[in-house]
CHARMM-style PDB file with segment names, atoms N, HN, CA, C and O in Angstrom:
ATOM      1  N   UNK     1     -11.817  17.361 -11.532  1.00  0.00      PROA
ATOM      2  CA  UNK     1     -12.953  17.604 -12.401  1.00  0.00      PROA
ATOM      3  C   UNK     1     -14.217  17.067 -11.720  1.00  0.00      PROA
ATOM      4  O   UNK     1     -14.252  15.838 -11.658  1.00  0.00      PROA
ATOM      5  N   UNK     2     -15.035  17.579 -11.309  1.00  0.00      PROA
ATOM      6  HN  UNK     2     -15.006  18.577 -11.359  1.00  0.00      PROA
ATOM      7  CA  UNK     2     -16.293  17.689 -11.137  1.00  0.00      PROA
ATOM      8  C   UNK     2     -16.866  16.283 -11.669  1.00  0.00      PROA
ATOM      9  O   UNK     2     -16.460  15.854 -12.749  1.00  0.00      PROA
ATOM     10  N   UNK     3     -17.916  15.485 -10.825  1.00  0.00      PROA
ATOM     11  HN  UNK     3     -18.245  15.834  -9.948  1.00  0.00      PROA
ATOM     12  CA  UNK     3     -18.934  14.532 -11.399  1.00  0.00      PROA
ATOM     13  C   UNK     3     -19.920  14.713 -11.910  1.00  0.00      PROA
ATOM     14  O   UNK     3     -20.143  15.917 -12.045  1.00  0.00      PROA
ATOM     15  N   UNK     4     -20.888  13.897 -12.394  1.00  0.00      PROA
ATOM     16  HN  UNK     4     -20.707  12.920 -12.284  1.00  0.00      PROA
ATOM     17  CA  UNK     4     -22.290  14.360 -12.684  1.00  0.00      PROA
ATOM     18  C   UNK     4     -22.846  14.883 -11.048  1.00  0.00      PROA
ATOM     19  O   UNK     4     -23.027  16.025 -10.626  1.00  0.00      PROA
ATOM     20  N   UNK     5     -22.998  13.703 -10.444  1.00  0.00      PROA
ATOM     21  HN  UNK     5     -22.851  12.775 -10.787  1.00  0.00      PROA
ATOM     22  CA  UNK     5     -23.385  14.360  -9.419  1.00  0.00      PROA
ATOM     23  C   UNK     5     -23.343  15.541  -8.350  1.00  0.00      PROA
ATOM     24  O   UNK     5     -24.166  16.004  -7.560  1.00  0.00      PROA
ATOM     25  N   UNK     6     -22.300  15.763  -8.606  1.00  0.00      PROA
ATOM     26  HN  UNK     6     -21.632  15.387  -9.248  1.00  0.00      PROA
ATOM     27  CA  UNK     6     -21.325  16.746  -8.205  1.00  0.00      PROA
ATOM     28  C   UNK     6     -21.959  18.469  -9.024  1.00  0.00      PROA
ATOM     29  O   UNK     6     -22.061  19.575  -8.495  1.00  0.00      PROA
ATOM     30  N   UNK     7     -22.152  18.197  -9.907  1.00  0.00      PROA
ATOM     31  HN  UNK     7     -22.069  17.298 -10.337  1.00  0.00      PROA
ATOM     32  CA  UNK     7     -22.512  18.947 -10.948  1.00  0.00      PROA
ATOM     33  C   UNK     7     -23.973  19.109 -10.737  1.00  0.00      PROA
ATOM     34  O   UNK     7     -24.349  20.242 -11.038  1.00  0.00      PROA
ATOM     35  N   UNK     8     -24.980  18.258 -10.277  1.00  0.00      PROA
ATOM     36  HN  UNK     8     -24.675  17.338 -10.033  1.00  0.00      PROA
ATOM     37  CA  UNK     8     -26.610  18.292 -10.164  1.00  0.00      PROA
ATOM     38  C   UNK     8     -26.570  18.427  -8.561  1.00  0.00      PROA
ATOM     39  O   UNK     8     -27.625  18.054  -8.047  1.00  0.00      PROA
ATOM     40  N   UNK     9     -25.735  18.811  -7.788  1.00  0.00      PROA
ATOM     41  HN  UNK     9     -24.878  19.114  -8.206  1.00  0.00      PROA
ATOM     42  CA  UNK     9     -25.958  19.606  -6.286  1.00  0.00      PROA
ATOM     43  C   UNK     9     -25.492  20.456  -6.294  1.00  0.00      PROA
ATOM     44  O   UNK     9     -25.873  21.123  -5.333  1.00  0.00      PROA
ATOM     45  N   UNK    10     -24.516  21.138  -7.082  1.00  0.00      PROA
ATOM     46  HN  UNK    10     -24.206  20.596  -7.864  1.00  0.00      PROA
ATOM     47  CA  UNK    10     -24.308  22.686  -7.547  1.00  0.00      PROA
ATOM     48  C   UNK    10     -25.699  23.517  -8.127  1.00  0.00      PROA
ATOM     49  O   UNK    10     -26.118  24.653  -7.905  1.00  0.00      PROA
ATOM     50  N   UNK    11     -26.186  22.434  -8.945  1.00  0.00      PROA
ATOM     51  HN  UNK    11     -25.846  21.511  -9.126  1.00  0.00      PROA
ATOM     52  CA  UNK    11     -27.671  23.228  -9.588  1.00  0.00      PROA
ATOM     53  C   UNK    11     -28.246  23.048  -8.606  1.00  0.00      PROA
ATOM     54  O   UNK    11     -28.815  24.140  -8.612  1.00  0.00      PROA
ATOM     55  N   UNK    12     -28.579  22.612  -7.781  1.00  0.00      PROA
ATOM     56  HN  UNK    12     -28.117  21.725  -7.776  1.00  0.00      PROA
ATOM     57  CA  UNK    12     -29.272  22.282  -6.387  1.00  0.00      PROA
ATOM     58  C   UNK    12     -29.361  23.521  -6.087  1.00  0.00      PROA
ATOM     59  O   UNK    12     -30.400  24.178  -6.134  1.00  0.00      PROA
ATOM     60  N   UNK    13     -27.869  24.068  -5.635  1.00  0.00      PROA
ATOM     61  HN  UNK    13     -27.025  23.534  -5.597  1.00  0.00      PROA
ATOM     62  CA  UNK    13     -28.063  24.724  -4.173  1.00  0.00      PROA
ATOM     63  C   UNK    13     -28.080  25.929  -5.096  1.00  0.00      PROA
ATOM     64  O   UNK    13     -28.486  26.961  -4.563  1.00  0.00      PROA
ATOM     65  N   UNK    14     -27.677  26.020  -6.529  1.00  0.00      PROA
ATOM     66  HN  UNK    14     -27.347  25.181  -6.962  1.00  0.00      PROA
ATOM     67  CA  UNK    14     -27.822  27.448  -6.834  1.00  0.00      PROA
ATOM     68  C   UNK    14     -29.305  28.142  -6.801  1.00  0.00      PROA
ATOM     69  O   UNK    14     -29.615  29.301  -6.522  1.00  0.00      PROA
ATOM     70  N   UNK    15     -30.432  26.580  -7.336  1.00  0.00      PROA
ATOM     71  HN  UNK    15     -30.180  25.639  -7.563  1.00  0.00      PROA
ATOM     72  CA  UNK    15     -31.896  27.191  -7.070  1.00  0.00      PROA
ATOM     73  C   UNK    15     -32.506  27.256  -5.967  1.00  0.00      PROA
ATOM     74  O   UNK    15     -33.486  27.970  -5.756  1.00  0.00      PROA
ATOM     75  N   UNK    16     -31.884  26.391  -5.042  1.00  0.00      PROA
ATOM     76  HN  UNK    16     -31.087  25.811  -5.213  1.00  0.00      PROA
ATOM     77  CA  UNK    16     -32.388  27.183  -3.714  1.00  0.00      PROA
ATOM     78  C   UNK    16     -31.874  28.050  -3.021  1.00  0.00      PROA
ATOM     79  O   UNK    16     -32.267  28.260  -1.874  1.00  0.00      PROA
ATOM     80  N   UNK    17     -30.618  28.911  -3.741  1.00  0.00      PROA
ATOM     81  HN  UNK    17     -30.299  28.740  -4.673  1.00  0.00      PROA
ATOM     82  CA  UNK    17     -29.960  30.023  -3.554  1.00  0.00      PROA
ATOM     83  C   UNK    17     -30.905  31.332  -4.038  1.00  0.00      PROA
ATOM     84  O   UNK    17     -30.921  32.497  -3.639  1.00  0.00      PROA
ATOM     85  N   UNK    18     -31.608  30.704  -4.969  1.00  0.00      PROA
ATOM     86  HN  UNK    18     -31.596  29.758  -5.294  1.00  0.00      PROA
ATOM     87  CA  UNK    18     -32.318  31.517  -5.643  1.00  0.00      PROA
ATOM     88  C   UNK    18     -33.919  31.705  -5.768  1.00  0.00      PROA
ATOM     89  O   UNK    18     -34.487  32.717  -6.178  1.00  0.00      PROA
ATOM     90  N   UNK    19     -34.647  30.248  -5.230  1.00  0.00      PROA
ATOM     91  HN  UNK    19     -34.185  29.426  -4.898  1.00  0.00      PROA
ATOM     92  CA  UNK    19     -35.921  30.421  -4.753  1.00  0.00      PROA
ATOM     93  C   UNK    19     -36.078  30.262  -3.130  1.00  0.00      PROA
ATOM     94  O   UNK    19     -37.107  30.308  -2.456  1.00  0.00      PROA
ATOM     95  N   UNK    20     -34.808  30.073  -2.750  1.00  0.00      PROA
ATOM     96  HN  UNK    20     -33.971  30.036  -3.298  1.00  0.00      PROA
ATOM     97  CA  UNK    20     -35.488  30.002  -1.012  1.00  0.00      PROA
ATOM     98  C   UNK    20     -34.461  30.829   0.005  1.00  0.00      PROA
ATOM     99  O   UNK    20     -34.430  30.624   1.219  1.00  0.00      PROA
ATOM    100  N   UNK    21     -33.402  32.059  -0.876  1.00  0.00      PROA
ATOM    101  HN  UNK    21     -33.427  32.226  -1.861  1.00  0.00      PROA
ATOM    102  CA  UNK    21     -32.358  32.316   0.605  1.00  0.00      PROA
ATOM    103  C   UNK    21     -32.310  31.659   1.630  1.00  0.00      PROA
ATOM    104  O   UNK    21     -31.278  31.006   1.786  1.00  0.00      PROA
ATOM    105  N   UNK    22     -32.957  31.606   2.280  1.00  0.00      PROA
ATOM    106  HN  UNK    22     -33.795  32.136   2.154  1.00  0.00      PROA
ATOM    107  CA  UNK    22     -33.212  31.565   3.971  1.00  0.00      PROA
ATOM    108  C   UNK    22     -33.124  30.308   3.986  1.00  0.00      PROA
ATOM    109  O   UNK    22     -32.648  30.004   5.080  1.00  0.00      PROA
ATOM    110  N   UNK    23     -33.405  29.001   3.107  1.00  0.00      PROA
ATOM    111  HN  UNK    23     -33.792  29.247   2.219  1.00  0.00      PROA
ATOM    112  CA  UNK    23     -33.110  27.413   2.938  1.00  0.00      PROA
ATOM    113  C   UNK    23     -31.701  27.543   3.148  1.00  0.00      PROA
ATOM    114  O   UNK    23     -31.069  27.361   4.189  1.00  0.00      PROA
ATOM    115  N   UNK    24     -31.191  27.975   1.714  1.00  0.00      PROA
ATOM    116  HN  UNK    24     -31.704  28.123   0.869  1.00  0.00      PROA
ATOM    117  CA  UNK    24     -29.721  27.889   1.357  1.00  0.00      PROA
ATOM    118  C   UNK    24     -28.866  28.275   2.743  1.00  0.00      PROA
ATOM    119  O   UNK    24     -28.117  27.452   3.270  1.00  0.00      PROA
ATOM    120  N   UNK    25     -29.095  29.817   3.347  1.00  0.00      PROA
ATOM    121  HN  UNK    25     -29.703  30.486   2.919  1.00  0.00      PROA
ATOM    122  CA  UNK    25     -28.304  30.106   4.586  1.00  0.00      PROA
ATOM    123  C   UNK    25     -28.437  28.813   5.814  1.00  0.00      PROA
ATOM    124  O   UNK    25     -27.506  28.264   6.403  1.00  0.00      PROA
ATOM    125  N   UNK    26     -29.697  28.598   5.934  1.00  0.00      PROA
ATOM    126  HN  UNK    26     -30.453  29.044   5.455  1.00  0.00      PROA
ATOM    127  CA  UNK    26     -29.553  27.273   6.756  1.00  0.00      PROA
ATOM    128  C   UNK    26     -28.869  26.480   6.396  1.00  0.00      PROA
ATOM    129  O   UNK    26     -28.024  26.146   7.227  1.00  0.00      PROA
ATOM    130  N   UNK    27     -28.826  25.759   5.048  1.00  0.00      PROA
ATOM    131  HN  UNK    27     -29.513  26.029   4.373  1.00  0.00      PROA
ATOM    132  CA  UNK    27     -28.180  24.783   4.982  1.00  0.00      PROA
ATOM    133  C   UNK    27     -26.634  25.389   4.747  1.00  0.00      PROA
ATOM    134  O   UNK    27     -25.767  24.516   4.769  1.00  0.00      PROA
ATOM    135  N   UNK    28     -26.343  26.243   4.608  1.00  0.00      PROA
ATOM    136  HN  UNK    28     -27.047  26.952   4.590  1.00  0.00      PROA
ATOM    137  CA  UNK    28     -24.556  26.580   4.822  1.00  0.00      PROA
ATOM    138  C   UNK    28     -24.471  26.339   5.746  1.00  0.00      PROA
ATOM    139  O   UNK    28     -24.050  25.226   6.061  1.00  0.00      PROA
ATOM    140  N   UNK    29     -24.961  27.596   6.983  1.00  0.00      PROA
ATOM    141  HN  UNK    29     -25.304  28.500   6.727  1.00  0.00      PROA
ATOM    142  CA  UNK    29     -24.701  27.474   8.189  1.00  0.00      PROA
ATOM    143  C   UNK    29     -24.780  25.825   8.749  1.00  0.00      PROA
ATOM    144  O   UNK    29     -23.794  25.207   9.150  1.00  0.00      PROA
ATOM    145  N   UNK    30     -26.038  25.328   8.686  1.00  0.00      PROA
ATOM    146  HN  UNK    30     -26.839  25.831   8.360  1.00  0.00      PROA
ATOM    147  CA  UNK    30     -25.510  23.654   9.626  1.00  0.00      PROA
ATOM    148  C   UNK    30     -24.569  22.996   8.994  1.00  0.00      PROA
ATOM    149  O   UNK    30     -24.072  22.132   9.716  1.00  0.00      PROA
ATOM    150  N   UNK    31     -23.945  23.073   7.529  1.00  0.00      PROA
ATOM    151  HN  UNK    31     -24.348  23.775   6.942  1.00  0.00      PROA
ATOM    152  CA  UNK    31     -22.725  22.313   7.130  1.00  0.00      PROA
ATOM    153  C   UNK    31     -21.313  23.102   7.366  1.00  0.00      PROA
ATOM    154  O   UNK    31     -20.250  22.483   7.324  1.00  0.00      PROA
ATOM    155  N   UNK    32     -21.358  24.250   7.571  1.00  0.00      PROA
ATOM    156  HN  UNK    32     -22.222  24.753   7.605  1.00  0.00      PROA
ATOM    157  CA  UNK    32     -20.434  25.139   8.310  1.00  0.00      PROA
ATOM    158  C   UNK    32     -20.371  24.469   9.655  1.00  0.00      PROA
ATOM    159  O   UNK    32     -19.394  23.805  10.004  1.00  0.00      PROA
ATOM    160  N   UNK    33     -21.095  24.598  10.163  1.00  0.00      PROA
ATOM    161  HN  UNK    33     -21.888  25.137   9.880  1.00  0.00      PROA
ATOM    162  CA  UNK    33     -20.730  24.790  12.236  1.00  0.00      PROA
ATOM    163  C   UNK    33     -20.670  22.730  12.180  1.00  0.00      PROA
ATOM    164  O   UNK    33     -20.153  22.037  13.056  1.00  0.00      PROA
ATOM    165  N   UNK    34     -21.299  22.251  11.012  1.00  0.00      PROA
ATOM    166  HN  UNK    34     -21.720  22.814  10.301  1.00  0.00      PROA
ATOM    167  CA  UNK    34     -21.302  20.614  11.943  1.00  0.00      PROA
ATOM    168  C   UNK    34     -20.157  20.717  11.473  1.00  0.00      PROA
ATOM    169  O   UNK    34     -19.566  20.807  12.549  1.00  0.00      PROA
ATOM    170  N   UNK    35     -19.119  20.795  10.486  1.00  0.00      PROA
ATOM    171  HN  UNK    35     -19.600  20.722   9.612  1.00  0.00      PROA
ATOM    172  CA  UNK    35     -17.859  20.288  10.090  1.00  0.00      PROA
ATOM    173  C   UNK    35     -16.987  20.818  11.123  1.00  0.00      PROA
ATOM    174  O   UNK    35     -16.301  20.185  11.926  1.00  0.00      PROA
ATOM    175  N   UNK    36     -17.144  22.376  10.950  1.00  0.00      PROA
ATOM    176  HN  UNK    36     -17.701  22.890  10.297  1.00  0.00      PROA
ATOM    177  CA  UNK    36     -15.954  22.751  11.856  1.00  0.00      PROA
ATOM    178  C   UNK    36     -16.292  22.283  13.667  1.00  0.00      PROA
ATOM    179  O   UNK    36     -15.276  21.953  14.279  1.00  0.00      PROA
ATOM    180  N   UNK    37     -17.570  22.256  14.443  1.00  0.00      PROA
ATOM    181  HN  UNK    37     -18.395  22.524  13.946  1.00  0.00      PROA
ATOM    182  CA  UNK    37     -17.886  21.044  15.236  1.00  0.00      PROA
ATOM    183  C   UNK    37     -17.177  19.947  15.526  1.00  0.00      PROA
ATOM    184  O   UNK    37     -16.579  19.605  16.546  1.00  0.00      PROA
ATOM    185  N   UNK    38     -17.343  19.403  14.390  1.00  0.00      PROA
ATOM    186  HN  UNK    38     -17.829  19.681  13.562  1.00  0.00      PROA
ATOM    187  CA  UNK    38     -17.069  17.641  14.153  1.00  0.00      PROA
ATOM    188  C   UNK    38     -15.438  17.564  14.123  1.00  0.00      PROA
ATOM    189  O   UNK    38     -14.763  16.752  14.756  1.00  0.00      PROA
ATOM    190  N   UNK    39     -14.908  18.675  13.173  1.00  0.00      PROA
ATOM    191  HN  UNK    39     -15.456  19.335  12.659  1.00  0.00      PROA
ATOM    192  CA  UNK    39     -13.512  18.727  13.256  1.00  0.00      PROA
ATOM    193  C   UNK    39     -12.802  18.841  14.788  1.00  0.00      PROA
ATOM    194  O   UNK    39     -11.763  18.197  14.933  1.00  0.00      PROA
ATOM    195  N   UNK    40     -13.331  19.667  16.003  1.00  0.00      PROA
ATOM    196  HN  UNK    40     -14.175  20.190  15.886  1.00  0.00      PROA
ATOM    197  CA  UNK    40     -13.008  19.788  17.053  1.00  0.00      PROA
ATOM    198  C   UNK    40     -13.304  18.513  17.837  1.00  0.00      PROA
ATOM    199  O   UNK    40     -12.453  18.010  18.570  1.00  0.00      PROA
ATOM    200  N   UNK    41     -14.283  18.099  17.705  1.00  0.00      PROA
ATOM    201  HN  UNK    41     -14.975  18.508  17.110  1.00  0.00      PROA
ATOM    202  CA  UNK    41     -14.607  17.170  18.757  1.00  0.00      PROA
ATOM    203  C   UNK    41     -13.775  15.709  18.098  1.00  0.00      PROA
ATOM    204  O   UNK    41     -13.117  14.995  18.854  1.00  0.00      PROA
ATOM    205  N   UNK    42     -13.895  15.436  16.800  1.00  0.00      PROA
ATOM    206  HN  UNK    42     -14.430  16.016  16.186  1.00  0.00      PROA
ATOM    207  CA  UNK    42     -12.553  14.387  16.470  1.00  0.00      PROA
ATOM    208  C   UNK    42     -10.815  14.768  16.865  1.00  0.00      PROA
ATOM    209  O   UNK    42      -9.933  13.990  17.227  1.00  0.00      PROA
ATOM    210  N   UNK    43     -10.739  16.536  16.591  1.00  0.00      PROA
ATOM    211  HN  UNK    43     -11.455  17.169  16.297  1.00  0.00      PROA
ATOM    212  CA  UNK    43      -9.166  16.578  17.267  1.00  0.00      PROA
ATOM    213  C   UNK    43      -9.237  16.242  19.077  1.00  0.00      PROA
ATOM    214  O   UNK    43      -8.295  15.777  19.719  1.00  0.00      PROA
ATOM    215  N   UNK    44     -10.162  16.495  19.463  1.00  0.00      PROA
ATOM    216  HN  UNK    44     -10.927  16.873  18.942  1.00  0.00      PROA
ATOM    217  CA  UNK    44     -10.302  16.028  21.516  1.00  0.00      PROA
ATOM    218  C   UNK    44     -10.225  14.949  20.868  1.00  0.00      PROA
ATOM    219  O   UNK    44      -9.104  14.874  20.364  1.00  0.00      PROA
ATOM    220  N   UNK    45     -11.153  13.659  20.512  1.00  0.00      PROA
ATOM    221  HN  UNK    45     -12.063  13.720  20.921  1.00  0.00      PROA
ATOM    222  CA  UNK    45     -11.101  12.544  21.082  1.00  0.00      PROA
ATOM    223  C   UNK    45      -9.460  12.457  20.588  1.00  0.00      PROA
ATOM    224  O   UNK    45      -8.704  12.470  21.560  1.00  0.00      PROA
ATOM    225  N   UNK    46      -8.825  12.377  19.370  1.00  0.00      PROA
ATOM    226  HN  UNK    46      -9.440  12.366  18.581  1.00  0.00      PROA
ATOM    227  CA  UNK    46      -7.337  11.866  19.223  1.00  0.00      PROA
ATOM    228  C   UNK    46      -6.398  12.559  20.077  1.00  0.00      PROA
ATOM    229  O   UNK    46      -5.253  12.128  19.946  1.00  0.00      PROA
ATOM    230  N   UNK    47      -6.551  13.671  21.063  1.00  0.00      PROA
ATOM    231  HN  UNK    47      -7.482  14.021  21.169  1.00  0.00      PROA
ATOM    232  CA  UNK    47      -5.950  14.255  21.944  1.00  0.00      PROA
ATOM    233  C   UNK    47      -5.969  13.455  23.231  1.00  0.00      PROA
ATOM    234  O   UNK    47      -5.013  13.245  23.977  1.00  0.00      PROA
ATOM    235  N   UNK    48      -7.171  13.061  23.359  1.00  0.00      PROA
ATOM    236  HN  UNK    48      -7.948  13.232  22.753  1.00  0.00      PROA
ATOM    237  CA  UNK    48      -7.155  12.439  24.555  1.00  0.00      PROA
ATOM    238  C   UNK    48      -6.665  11.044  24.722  1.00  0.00      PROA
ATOM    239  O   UNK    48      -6.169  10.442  25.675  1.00  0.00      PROA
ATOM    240  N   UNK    49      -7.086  10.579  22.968  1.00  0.00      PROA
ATOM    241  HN  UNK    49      -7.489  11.068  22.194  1.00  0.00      PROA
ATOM    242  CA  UNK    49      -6.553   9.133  22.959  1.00  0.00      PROA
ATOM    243  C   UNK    49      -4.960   9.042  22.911  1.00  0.00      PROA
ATOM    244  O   UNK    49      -4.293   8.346  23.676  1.00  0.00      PROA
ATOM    245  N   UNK    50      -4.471   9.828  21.927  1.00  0.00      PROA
ATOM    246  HN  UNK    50      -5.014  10.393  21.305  1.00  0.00      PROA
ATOM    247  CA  UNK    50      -2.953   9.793  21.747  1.00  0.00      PROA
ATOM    248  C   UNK    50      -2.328  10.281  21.717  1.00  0.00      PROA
ATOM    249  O   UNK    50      -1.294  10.029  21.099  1.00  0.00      PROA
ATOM    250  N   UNK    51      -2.639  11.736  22.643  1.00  0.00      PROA
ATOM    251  HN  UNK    51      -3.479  11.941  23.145  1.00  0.00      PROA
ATOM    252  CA  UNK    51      -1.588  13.051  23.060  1.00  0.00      PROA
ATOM    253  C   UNK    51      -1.595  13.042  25.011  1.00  0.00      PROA
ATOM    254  O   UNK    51      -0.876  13.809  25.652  1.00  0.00      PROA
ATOM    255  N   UNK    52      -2.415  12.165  25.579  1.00  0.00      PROA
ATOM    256  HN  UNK    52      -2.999  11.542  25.058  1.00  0.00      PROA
ATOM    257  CA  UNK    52      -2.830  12.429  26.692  1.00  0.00      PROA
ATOM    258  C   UNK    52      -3.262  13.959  26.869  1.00  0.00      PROA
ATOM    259  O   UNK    52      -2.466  14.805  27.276  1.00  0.00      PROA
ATOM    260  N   UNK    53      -4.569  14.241  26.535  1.00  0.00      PROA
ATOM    261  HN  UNK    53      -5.215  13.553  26.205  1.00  0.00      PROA
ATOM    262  CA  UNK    53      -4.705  15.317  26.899  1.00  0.00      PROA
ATOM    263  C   UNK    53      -4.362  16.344  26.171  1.00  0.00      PROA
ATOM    264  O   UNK    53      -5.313  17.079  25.905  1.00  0.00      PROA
ATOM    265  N   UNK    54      -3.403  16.645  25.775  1.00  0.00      PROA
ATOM    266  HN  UNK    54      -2.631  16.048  25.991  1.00  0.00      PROA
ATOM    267  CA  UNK    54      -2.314  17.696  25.168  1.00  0.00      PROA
ATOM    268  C   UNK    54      -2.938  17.884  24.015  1.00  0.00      PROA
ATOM    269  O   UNK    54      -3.471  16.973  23.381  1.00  0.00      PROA
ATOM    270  N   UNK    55      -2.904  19.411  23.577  1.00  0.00      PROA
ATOM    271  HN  UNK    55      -2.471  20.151  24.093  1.00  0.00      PROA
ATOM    272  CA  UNK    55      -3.375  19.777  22.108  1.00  0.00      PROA
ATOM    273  C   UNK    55      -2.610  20.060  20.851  1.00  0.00      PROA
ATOM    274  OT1 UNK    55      -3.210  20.326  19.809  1.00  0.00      PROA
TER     275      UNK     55
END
């Protein structure tokens, strides 16, 4: 179940879904590419730390 806060950045992004497109697509896109990013570059470092290398 959802928080308050949780709940007042849904209204967030729905009005800047709705007064700014081009905000909202930015901000998907950089929380899209940094996660899936961030997800790669944390699976290397634990690859390198505790797979030697190996994926």
């Amino acid at each position: 179940m959802p928080n308050s806060k949780t709940r007042d950045w849904e209204e967030h992004l729905n009005q800047v879904s709705e007064n700014d497109p081009q905000a909202f697509i930015c901000h998907f896109y950089n929380t899209y590419f940094a996660h899936s990013t961030g997800g790669r570059m944390i699976g290397k470092k634990v690859a390198e730390k505790l797979l030697d290398n190996k994926e």
